[in-house]
C-alpha positions in Angstrom: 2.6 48.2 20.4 3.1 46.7 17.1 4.2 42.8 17.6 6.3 41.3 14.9 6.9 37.5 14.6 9.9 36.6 12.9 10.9 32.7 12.4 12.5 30.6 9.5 11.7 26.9 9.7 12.2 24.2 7.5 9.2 23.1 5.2 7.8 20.4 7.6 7.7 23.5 9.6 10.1 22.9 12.5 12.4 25.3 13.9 15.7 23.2 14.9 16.4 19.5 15.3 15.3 17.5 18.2 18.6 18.2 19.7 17.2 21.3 19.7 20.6 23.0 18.6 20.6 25.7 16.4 20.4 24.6 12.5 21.0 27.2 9.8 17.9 27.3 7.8 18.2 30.2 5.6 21.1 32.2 4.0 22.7 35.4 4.0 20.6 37.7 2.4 17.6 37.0 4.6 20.0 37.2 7.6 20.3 40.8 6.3 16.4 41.1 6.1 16.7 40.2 10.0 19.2 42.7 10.6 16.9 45.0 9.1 14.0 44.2 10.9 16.1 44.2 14.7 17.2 47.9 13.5 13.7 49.5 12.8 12.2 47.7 16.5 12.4 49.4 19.8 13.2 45.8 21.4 13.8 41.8 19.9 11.8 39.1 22.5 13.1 35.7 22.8 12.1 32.8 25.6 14.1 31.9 28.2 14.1 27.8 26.2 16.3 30.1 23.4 18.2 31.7 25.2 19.0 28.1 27.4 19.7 26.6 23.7 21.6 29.3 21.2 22.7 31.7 24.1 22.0 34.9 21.3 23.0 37.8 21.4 20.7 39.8 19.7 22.6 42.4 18.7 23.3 44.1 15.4 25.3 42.9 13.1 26.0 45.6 10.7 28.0 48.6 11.6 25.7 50.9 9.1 22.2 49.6 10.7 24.4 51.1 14.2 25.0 54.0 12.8 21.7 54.8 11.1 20.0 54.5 14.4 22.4 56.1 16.5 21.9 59.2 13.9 17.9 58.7 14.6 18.8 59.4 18.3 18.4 55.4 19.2 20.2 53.6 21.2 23.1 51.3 19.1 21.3 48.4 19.4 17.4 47.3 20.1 16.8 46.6 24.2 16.2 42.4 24.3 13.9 40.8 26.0 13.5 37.4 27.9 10.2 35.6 28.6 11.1 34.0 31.9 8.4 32.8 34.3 10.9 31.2 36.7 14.0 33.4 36.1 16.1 30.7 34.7 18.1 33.0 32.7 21.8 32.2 33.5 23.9 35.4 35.0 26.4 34.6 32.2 24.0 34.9 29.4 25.0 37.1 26.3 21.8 38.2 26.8 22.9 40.3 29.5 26.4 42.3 28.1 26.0 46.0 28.5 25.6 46.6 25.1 21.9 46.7 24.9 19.5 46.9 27.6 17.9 43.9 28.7 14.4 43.4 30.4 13.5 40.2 31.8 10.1 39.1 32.0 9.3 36.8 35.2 5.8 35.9 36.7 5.5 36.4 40.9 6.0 32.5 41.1 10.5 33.5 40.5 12.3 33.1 43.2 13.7 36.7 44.9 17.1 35.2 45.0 16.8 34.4 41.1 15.4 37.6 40.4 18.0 39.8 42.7 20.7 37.7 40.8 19.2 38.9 37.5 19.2 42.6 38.6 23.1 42.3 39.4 24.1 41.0 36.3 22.2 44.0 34.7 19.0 42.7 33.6 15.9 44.8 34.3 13.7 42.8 36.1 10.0 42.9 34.7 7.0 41.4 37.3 4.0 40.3 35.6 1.9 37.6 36.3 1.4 34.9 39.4 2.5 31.6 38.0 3.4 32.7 34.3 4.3 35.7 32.6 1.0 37.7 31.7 2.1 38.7 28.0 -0.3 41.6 28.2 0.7 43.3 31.6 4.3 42.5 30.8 3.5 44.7 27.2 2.1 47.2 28.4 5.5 47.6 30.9 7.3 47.8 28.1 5.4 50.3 26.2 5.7 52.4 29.1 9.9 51.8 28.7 9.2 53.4 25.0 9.0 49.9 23.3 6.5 50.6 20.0 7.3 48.3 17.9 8.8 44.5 19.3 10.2 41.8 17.2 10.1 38.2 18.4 12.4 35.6 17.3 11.3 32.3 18.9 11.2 30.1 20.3 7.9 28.0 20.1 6.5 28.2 22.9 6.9 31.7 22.9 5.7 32.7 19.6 2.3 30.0 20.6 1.6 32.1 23.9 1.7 35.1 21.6 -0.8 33.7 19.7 -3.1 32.4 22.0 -2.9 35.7 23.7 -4.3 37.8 20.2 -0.8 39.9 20.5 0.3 39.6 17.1 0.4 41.8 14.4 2.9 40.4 12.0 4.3 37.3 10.9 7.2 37.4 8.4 8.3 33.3 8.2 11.2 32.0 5.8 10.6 28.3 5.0 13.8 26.6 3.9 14.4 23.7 0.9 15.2 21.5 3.7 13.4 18.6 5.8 14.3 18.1 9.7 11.3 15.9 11.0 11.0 14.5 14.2 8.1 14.7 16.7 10.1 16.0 18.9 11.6 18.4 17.2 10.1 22.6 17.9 7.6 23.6 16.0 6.9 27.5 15.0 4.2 27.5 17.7 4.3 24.4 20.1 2.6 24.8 23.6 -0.8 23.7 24.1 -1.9 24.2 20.6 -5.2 25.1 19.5 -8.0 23.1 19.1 -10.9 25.4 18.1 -10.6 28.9 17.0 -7.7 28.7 14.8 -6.1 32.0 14.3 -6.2 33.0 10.6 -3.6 35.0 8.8 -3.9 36.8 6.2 -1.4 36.6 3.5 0.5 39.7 2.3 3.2 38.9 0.2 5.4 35.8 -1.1 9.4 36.5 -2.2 11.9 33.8 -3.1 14.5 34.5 -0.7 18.2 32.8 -0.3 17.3 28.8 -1.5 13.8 29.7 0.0 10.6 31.7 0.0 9.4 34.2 2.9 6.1 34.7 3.5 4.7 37.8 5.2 1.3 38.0 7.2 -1.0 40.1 8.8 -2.6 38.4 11.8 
């Protein structure tokens, strides 16, 4: 499975305010890069802290990306995914509309109630892991689902695991003209953070983008 990383921070590299509430970092035209990049993956991945904060969607946007991948023989839109150790995605979520399929990834420490809940709102349950979600197992569920190519869009804590776990491939990052600060505020990868071993990326391209720049890597 080919794992893409997809994030826009500002330049003191933080994804949203301490408020954590959504802040708008980049502009149109690379919201249409994004667009691009959910059309041409099998599935988008977010953690269960984004969808608790922004309640996405993660859908398409743009009736033509639909249609090109409906005339591919794809489903409308990519299937989304939830990194959820404890199943504390809400039932309401957007996350879970019938428009897309949605997996769920929870570790064996979920309560049965929590996951059964899940299950009825439509989500499809994924099992991996005793008190966390094993990233690894959970993959290689989701290859077996068809999912080739994955694109994760936050947050943190997420995109750190990812890391820490040698899953990723790719890591296309806008950095906005703007400062947000705080030492509260989330990072591109917070969790644990590393303190030896520090992965390195290798840099494939830099492109002025919106009022920004986007850097692409190869991890």
């Amino acid at each position: 499975m080919h794992v893409h990383v997809n994030a826009a921070t500002s330049v003191d590299g933080k994804l949203s305010s301490r408020r954590r509430e959504q802040v708008k970092i980049s502009g149109d035209e690379d919201f249409a890069r994004v667009d691009e990049v959910r059309a041409a993956s099998d599935a988008v991945l977010v953690g269960v802290g984004t969808v608790l904060a922004d309640d996405p969607h993660l859908t398409l946007d743009d009736a033509e990306l639909v249609s090109k991948r409906e005339s591919r023989g794809k489903s409308s839109h990519p299937a989304r995914v939830v990194a959820d150790s404890r199943a504390r995605t809400p039932t309401d979520a957007r996350i879970l509309d019938d428009e897309a399929t949605t997996y769920v990834l929870v570790s064996e420490a979920a309560p049965a109630d929590r996951r059964g809940a899940l299950e009825t709102a439509g989500a499809e349950v994924v099992v991996a892991g005793d008190e966390r979600v094993s990233l690894p197992a959970a993959f290689e569920s989701l290859e077996s689902h068809g999912v080739e190519r994955l694109m994760v869009e936050g947050g943190g804590e997420i995109i750190f695991s990812l890391f820490d776990a040698g899953l990723v491939d790719e890591l296309t990052l806008y950095v906005g003209s703007m400062v947000i600060g705080g030492r509260d505020a989330p990072t591109l990868a917070d969790g644990d953070g590393f303190v030896s071993a520090f992965p390195r990326l290798s840099l494939q391209a830099v492109e002025r983008v919106d009022d920004g720049v986007l850097l692409t890597y190869e991890c």
